[in-house]
C-alpha positions as MATLAB code, in Angstrom:
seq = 'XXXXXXXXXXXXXXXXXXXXXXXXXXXXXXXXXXXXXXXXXXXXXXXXXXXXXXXXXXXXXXXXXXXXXXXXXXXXXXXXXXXXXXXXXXXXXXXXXXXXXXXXXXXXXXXXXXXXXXXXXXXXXXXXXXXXXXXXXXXXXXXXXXXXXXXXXXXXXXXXXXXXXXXXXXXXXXXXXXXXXXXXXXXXXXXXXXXXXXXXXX';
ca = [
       0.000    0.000    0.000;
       1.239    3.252   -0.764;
       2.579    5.507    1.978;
       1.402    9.174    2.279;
       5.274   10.390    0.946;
       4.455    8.352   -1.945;
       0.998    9.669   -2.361;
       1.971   13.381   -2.661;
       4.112   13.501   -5.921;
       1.283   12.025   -7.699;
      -0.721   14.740   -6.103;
       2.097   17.329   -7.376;
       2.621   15.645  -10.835;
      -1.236   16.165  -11.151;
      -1.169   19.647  -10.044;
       1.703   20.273  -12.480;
       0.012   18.381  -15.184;
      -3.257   20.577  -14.548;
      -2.182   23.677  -14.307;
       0.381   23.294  -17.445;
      -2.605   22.387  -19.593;
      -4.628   25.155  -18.719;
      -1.815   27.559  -19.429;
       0.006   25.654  -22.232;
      -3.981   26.035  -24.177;
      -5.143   29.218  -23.127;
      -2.248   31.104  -23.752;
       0.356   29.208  -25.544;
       3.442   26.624  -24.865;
       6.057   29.011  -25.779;
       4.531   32.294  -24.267;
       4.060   30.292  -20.518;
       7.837   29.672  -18.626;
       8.358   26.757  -15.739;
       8.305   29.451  -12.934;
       4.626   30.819  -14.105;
       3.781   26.951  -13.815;
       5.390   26.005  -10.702;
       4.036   29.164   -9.258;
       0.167   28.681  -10.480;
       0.606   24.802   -9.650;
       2.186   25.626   -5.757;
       5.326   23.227   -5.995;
       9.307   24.032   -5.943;
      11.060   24.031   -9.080;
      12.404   20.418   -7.881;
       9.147   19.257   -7.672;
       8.499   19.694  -11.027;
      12.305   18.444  -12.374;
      11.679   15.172  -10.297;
       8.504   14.503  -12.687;
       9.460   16.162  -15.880;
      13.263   16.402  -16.509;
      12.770   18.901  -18.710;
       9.634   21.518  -20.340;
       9.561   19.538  -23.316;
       8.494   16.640  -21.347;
       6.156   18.500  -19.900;
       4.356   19.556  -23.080;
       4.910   15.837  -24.169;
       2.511   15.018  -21.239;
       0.035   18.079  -21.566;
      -0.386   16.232  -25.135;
      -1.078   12.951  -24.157;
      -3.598   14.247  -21.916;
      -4.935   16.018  -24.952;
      -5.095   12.969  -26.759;
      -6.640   10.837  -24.372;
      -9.823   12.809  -23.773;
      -9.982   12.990  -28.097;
      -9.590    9.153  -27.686;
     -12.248    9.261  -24.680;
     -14.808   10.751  -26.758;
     -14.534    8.767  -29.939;
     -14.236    5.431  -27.993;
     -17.892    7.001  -26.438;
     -19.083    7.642  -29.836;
     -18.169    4.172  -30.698;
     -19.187    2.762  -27.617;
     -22.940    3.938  -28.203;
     -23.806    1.037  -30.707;
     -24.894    3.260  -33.252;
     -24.402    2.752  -37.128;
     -21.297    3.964  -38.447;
     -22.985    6.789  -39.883;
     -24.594    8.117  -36.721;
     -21.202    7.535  -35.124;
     -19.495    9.945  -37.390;
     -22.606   12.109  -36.000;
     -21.792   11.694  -32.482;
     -18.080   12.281  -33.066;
     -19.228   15.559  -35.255;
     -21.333   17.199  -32.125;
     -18.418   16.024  -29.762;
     -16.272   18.568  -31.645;
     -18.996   20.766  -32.001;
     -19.400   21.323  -28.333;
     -16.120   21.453  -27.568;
     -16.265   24.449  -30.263;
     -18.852   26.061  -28.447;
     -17.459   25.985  -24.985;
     -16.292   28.414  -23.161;
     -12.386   29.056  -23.269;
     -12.068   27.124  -26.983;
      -9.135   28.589  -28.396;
      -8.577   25.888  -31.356;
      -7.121   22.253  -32.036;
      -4.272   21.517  -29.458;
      -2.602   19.883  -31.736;
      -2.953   22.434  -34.628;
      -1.471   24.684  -32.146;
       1.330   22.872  -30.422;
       2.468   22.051  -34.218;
       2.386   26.010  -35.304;
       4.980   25.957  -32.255;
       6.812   23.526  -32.845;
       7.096   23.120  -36.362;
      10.469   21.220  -36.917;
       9.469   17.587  -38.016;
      12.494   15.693  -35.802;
      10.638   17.542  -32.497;
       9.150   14.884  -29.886;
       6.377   17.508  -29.722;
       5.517   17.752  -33.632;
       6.282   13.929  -33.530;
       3.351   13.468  -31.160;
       0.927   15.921  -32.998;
       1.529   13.887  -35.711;
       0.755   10.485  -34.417;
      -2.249   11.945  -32.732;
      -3.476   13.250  -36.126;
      -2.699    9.720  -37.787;
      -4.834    7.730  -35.504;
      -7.792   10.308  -36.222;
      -7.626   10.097  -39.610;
      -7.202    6.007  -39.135;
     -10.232    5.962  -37.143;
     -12.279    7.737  -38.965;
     -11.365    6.307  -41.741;
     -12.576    2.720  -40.449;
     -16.051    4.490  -39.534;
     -16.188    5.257  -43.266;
     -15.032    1.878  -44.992;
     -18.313    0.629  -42.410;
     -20.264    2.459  -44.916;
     -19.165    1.669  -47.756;
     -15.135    0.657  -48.602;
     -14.502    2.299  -51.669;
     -13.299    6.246  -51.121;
     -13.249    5.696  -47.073;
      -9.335    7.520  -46.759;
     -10.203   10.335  -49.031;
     -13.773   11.092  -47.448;
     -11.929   10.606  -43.973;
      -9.358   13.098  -45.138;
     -12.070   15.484  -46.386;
     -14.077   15.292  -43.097;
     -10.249   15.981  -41.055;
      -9.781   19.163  -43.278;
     -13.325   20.373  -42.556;
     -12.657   19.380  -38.815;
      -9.626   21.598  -38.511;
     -11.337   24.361  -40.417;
     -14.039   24.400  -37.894;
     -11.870   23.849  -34.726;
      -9.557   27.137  -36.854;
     -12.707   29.000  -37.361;
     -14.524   28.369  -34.147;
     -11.791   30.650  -32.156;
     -12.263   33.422  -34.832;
     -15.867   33.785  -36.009;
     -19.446   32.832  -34.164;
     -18.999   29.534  -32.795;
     -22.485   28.774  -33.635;
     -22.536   29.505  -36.953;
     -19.394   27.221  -37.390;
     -20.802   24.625  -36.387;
     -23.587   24.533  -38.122;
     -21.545   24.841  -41.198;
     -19.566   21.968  -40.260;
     -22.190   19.567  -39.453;
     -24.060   20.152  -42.345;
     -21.070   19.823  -44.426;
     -20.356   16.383  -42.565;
     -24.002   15.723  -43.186;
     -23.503   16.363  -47.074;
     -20.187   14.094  -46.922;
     -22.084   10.969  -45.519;
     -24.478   11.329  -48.438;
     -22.023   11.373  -50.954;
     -20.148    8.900  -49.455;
     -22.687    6.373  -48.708;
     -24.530    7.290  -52.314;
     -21.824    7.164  -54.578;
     -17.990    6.141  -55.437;
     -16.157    9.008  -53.843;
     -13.121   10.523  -55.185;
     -12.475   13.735  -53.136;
     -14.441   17.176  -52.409;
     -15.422   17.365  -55.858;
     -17.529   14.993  -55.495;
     -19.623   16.323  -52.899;
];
């Protein structure tokens, strides 16, 4: 059984983790330093060396927390029993209401990669892998409707998913969203109706 000393730098290492995320997406990786985080988060600067060596690793973890609550909601989506299609649907209003929420200030991802944009960065690196098993598992929702043009239509409904989460920081959330549903709408039509070959088609 753990003892109390143990207890308390998970306790810190969550504290850290929280308050990094918060800062890291509100107001930027680059623009937030390790004292403004060890300050906000109420640890030493030790503290936060003994669980991440280094900022980078840090960010690395802010990310992975990132990624599991994207992998949280599909795996809900999925979870639901629904038909691929309405699947897709459930995944759509997922990122719709993250869209709408209070605080939205884009895609993580989109933004840790405008940051770090050097492909050989652990940080890119991740934003990339994230991205690849979105597009993967979408994707597979797609070839469940029909098999032929699933990885283009998935890539189609990934470019108007970063438009929207790019837009919905910028314009009326509302009105994004409605603009990306019913485009997501229009691409399970086309999909499911005919041999698709790209946004032309739609």
């Amino acid at each position: 059984m753990p003892s109390q000393s143990e207890g308390r730098p998970s306790e810190a290492r969550s504290r850290l983790l929280t308050t990094a995320t918060r800062l890291f997406y509100a107001e930027g990786i680059h623009a937030v330093g390790i004292d403004r985080i060890v300050a906000e988060a109420q640890v030493t600067r030790a503290t936060l060396y003994r669980h991440f060596p280094g900022k980078e690793d840090l960010v690395l973890a802010y990310l992975d927390e990132v990624d599991r609550a994207i992998r949280g909601q599909a795996d809900e989506a999925v979870a639901a029993g629904l038909p691929a299609a309405g699947t897709i649907r459930a995944l759509s209003e997922s990122i719709a209401q993250g869209i709408r929420s209070p605080g939205f200030r884009g895609c993580a991802f989109l933004n840790a990669a405008a940051e770090y944009p050097d492909p050989e960065s652990p940080v890119h690196k991740a934003v990339l892998a994230h991205r690849h098993w979105f597009l993967e598992t979408v994707t597979e929702l797609l070839a469940r409707i029909q098999e032929t043009g699933a990885e283009p239509a998935a890539r189609h409904f990934v470019m108007m998913r970063d438009g929207a989460m790019a837009a919905g920081c910028l314009f009326d959330p509302v009105l994004v969203c409605e603009t990306f549903l019913r485009g997501v709408e229009r691409l399970l039509q086309v999909h499911a109706a005919t041999d698709y070959d790209g946004p032309e088609g739609a």
